[in-house]
C-alpha positions in Angstrom: 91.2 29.3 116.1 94.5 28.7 114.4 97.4 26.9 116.4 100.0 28.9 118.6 102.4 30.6 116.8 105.6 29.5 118.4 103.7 25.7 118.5 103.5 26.3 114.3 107.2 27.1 114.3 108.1 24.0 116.7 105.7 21.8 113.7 107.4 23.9 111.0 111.1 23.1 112.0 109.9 18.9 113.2 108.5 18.1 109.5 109.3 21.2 107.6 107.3 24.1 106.2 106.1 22.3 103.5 104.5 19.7 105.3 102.4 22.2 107.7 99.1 23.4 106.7 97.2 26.4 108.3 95.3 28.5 105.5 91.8 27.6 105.8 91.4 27.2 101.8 93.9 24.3 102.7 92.2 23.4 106.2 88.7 22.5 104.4 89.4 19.4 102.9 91.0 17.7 106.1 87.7 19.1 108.2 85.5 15.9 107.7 86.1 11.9 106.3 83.4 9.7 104.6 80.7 10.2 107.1 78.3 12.5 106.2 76.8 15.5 108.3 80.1 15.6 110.5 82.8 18.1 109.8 84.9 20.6 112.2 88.0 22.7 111.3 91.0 21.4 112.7 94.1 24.0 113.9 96.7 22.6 111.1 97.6 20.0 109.4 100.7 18.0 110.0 102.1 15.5 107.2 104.8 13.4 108.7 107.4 11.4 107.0 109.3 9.4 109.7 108.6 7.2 112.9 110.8 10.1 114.6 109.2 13.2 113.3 105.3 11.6 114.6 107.2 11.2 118.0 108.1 14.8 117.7 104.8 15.7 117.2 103.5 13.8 119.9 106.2 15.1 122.0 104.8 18.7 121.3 101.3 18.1 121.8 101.2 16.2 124.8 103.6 18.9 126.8 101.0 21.6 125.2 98.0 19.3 125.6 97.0 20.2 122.0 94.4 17.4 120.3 95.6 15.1 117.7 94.0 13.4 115.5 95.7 10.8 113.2 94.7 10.6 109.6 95.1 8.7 106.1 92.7 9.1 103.5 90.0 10.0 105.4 87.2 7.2 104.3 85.6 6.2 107.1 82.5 6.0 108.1 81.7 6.5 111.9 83.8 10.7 111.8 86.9 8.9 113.2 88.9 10.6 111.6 86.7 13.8 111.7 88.9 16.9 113.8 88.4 17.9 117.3 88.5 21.6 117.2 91.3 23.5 116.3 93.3 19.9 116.8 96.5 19.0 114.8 95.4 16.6 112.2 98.4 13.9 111.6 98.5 12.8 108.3 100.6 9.7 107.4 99.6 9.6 103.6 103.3 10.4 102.6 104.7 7.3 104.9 104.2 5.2 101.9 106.5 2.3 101.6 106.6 -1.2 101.7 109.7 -1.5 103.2 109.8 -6.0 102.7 108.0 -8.7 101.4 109.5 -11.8 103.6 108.3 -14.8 101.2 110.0 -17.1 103.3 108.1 -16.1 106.3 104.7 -15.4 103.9 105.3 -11.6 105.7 105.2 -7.9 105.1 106.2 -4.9 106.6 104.6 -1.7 105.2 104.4 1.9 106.3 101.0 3.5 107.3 100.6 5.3 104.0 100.5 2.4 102.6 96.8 1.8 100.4 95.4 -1.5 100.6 95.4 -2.2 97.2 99.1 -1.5 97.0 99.4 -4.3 99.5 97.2 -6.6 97.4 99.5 -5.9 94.2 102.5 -6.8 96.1 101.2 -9.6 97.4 100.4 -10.9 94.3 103.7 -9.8 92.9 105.1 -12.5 95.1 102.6 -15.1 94.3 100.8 -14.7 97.6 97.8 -13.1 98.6 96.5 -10.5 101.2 93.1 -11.2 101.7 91.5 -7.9 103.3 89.6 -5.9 100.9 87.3 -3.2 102.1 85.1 -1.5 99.6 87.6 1.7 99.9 90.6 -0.7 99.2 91.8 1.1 96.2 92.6 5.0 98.5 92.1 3.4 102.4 95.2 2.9 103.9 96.5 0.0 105.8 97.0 2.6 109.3 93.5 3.6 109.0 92.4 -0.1 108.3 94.2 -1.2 111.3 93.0 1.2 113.3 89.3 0.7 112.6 89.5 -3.0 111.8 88.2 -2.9 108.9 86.5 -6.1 106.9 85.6 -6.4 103.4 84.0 -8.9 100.7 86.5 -11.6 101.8 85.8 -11.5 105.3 83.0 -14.3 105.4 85.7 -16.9 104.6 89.2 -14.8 105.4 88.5 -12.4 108.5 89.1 -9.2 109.0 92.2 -6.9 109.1 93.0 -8.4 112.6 93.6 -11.7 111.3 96.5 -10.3 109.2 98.5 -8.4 111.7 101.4 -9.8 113.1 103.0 -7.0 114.5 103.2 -2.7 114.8 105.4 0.0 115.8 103.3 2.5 117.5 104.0 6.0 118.7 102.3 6.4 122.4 100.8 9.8 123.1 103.9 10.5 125.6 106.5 10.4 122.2 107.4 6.7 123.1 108.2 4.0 120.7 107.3 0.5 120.9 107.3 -2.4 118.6 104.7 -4.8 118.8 104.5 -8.9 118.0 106.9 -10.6 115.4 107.4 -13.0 112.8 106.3 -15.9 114.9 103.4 -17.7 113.9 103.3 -19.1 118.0 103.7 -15.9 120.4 102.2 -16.0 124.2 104.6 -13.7 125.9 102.6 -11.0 128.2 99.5 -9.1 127.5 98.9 -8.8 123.4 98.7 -5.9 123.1 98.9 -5.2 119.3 95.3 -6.7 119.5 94.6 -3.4 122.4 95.8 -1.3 118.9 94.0 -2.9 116.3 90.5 -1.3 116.4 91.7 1.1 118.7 90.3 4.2 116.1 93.3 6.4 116.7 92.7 6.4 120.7 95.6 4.9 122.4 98.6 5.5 120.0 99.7 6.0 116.8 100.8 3.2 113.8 103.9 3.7 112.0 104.8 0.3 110.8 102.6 -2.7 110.5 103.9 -6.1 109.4 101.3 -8.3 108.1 100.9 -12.0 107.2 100.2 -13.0 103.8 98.9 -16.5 102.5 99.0 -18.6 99.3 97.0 -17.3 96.5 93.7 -19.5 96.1 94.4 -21.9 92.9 91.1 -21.3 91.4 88.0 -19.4 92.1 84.7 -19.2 90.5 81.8 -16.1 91.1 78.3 -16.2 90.4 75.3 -13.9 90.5 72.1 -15.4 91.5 68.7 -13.3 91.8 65.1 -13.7 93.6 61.8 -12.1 93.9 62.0 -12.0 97.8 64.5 -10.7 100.1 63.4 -13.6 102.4 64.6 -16.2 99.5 68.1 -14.9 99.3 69.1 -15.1 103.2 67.5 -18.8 103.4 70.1 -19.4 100.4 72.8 -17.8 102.7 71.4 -19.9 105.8 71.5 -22.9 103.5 74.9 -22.4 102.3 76.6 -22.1 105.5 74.4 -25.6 107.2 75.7 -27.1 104.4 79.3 -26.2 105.7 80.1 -24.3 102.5 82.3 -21.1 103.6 82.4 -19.1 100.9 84.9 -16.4 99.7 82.6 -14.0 99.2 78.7 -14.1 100.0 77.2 -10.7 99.1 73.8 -9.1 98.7 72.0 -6.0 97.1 68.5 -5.0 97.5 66.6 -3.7 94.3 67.1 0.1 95.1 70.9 -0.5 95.0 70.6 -3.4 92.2 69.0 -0.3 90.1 72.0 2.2 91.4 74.7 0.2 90.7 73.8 -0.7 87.3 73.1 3.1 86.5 76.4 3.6 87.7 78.5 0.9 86.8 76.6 -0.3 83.3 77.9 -4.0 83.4 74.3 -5.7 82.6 72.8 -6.7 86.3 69.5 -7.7 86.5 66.8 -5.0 87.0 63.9 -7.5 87.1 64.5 -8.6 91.0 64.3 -7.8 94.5 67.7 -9.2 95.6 71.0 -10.1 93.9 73.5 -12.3 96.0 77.2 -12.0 94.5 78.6 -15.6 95.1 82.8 -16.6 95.1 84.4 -19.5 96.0 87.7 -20.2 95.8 91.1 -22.6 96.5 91.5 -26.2 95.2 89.6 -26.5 91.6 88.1 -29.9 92.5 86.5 -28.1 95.7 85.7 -24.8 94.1 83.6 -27.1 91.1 81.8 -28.5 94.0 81.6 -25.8 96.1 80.1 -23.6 93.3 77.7 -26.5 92.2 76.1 -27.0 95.3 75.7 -23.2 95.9 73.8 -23.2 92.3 71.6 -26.0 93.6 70.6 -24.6 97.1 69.4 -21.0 95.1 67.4 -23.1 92.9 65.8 -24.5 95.7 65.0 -21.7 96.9 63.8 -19.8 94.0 66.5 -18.3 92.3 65.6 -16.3 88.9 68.9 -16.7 87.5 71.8 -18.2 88.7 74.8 -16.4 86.5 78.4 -18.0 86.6 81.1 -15.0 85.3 82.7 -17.0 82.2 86.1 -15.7 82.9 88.4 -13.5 85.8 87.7 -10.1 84.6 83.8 -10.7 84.4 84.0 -11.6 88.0 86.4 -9.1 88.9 83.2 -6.3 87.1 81.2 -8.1 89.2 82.7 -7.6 92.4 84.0 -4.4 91.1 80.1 -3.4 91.0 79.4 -4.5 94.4 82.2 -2.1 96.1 80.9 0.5 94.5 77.4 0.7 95.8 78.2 3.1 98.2 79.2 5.4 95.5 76.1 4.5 93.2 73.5 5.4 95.9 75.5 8.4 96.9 74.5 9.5 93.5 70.6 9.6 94.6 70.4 12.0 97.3 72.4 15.3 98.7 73.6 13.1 101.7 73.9 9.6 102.3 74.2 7.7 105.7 75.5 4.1 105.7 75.6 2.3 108.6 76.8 -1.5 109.9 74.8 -3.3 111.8 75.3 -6.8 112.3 73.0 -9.7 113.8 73.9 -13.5 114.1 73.4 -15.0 110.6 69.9 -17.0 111.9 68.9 -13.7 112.2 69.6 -12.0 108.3 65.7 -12.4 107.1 64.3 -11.1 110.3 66.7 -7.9 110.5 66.3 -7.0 106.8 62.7 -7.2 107.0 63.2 -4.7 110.4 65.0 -2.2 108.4 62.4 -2.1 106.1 59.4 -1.5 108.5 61.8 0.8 110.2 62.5 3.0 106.9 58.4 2.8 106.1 57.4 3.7 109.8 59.8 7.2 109.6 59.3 7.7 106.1 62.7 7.5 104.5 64.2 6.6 101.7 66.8 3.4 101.9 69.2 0.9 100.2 70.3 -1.9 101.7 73.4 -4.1 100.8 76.4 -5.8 102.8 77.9 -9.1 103.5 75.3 -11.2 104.0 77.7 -14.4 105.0 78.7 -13.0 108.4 75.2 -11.1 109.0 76.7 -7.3 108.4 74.3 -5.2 106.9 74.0 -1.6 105.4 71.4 -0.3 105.6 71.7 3.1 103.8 69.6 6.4 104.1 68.9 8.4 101.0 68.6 11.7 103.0 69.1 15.7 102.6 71.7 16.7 106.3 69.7 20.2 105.1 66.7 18.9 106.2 66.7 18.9 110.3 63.1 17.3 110.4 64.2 14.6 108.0 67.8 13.7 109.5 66.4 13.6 113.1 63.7 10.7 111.9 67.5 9.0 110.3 68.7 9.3 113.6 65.7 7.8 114.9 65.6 5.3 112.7 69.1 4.2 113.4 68.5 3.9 117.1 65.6 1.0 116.6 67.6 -0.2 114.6 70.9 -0.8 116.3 68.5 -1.7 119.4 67.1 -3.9 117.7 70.5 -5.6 116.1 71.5 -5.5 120.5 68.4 -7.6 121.2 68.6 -10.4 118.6 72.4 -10.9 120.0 74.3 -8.6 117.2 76.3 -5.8 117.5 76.1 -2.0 116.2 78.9 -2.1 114.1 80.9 -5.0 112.1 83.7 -2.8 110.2 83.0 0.7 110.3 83.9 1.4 114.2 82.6 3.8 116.9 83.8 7.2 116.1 81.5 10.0 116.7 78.5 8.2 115.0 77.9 5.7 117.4 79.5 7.1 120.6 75.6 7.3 122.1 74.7 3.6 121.6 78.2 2.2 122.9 76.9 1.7 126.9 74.4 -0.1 126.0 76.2 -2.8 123.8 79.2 -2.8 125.8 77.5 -2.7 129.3 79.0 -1.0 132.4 81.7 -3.3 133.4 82.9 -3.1 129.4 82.9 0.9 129.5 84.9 1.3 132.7 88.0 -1.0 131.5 87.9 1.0 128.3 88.2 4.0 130.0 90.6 3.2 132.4 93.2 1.6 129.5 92.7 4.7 127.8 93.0 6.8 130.7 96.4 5.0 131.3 98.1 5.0 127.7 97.1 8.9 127.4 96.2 10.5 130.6 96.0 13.9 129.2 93.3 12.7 126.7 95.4 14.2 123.6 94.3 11.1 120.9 91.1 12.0 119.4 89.0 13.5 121.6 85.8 12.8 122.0 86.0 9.2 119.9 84.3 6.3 121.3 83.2 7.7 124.3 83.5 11.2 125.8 
């Protein structure tokens, strides 16, 4: 059902007619994100430009009571960003500035538009570096990555998204403005409630600015690709690496199905003759990255690497870790529909949980890949599946619920970067637990009594 007519006029004159989409041809595209099986058709779409003309928009909806549902590009991977029905769909793609870099204060203030790989380039522009890098980072933007949390390669050494935000101007559901944290490294006054926002998934207000801390760029790195015959092999070589108090940049993994699809796909020479590939970076002072990367050689050896390959030079390892971002993309290429999910277990508990979601994949008869960051013990596991098939996508779902029980008992969570959304709404109560479910409710409850921020996200 399309929007009010007099509401659509109200829209047309806030952001102008050009920035208000109604015809369904137009509508399609905005009606699901990156998670498969999960689309609805939302009442318009909305493309704001300014702080003030969101807080219009907010102003409109929440006297109305119409849905909203804030969106960037649209890549993520839980349907948080998927439309409530007939809902106005926010889009802050064209608030895309990066309105300072503060090298003095190692800062930056960016709109939500913003991509994350635009943030990286400016970074580095300045001679300083902005760590987060999820595998979307070249079309996610930084509103969308705040929202969700996301993580990335780097996060094993670097954090996450969270670690990098030092303040926000959000728009609350009622039209108001607030600003959020500051420049200050030290900052204790009252609740913190730019850490409530981050991760929020579009629940409790909406981002307009976000000002972010940046570090030094690393001196030197050095990558490496080591193989092994046995899954098991590759997470003791993770286990070892971390008791032997070596935090690496990036400590990644691929099993052979998605060794096989990313070299189909990306054609850069990996090694088909294996059943795991670890993609290995450390970086920062040379002396320490030599022995860093050294001793990470020895302890695959020891546990019976193949090959341990060092990248000769900066763009081999940037094709490297170029290949491992796009494994999402290179499976997607074997199947109709594709369903990649995040658990995440304590990193004691890697070999155990891999060798889960492959009983789990035999017992219903599917068809996986599984990659991730093996250095902080997220996995995804990723169904090679037909949503056409009801039979077939109702042993996924099956599937996925042993699995993220199972990721609950061994003292892990169901998701590490991807969020809640709609895909994981069900299994929330039980990670979270009563007491956990009722605060969340209540803060929600309070920031937008009239339940106007996307609906139906997180928990019902």
């Amino acid at each position: 059902m399309a929007l009010d007519q007099s509401n659509l006029k109200k829209l047309r004159d806030v952001v102008g007619a050009e920035n208000v989409l109604t015809s369904r041809e137009d509508l399609i595209p905005y009606a699901f994100d990156g998670t498969a099986a999960m689309k609805e058709m939302p009442g318009g779409v909305v493309f704001a430009v300014s702080t003030e003309q969101i807080s219009a928009v907010l102003k409109l909806a929440n006297d109305t009571e119409t849905p909203v549902v804030t969106r960037g590009s649209g890549t993520g991977l839980s349907g948080g960003s998927v439309p409530a029905a007939d809902c106005i769909v926010l889009c802050t793609v064209k608030m895309g500035a990066i309105l300072e870099v503060d090298a003095a204060n190692l800062t930056m203030t960016v709109e939500p538009g913003v991509t994350t790989i635009q943030i990286a380039e400016a970074a580095e522009k300045a001679g300083l570096f902005y760590p987060p890098d999820p595998g979307s980072m070249k079309i996610s933007t930084i509103g969308g990555n705040v929202a969700e949390n996301s993580g990335g390669l780097r996060g094993l050494k670097y954090g996450v998204t969270r670690n990098y935000v030092m303040g926000m101007e959000v728009v609350l559901p009622n039209s108001e403005v607030m600003w959020l944290g500051n420049k200050c490294v030290k900052d204790v006054a009252g609740f913190s409630l730019k850490d409530v926002m981050i991760g929020s998934e579009g629940t409790l207000g909406v981002i307009t600015k976000v000002l972010l801390r940046l570090i030094p760029k690393p001196a030197a790195k050095k990558t490496m690709v080591a193989t092994f015959d046995a899954m098991d092999a590759a997470a003791q070589t993770v286990s070892d690496i971390i008791a032997a108090q070596i935090i690496p940049c990036t400590l990644e993994f691929l099993d052979r199905t998605t060794i096989h699809c990313v070299e189909d796909f990306a054609k850069i020479g990996l090694p088909l003759d294996c059943e795991a590939l670890l993609l290995m970076e450390t970086d920062g002072h040379p002396a320490a990255v030599a022995e860093e990367a050294s001793k990470m050689e020895e302890l695959a050896k020891a546990n019976r690497a193949k090959e341990v390959r060092v990248a000769k030079d900066d763009a081999e390892a940037t094709q490297l870790a170029t290949a491992r971002r796009s494994a999402f993309s290179a499976l997607a290429r074997l199947a109709p529909t594709i369903i990649l999910e995040d658990a995440t277990v304590p990193r004691s508990e890697l070999a155990h949980m891999i060798r889960f979601v492959a009983e789990v994949a035999k017992k219903y008869d599917l068809k996986i890949g599984t990659f991730g960051h093996m250095g902080d013990g997220n996995l995804h596991p990723t169904f090679l599946t037909d949503e056409r098939n009801e039979s077939e996508i109702h042993r996924v779902h099956e599937a996925f619920k042993e699995i993220f029980d199972e990721a609950i008992r061994l003292g892990g969570t169901i998701t590490g970067e991807h969020g809640i959304g709609i895909a994981k709404k069900e299994f929330l109560p039980k990670f979270a637990g009563a007491a956990q479910m009722r605060v969340m409710r209540e803060l929600r409850k309070a920031l937008d009594p009239k339940s106007i921020l996307n609906p139906g996200k997180m928990f019902d």
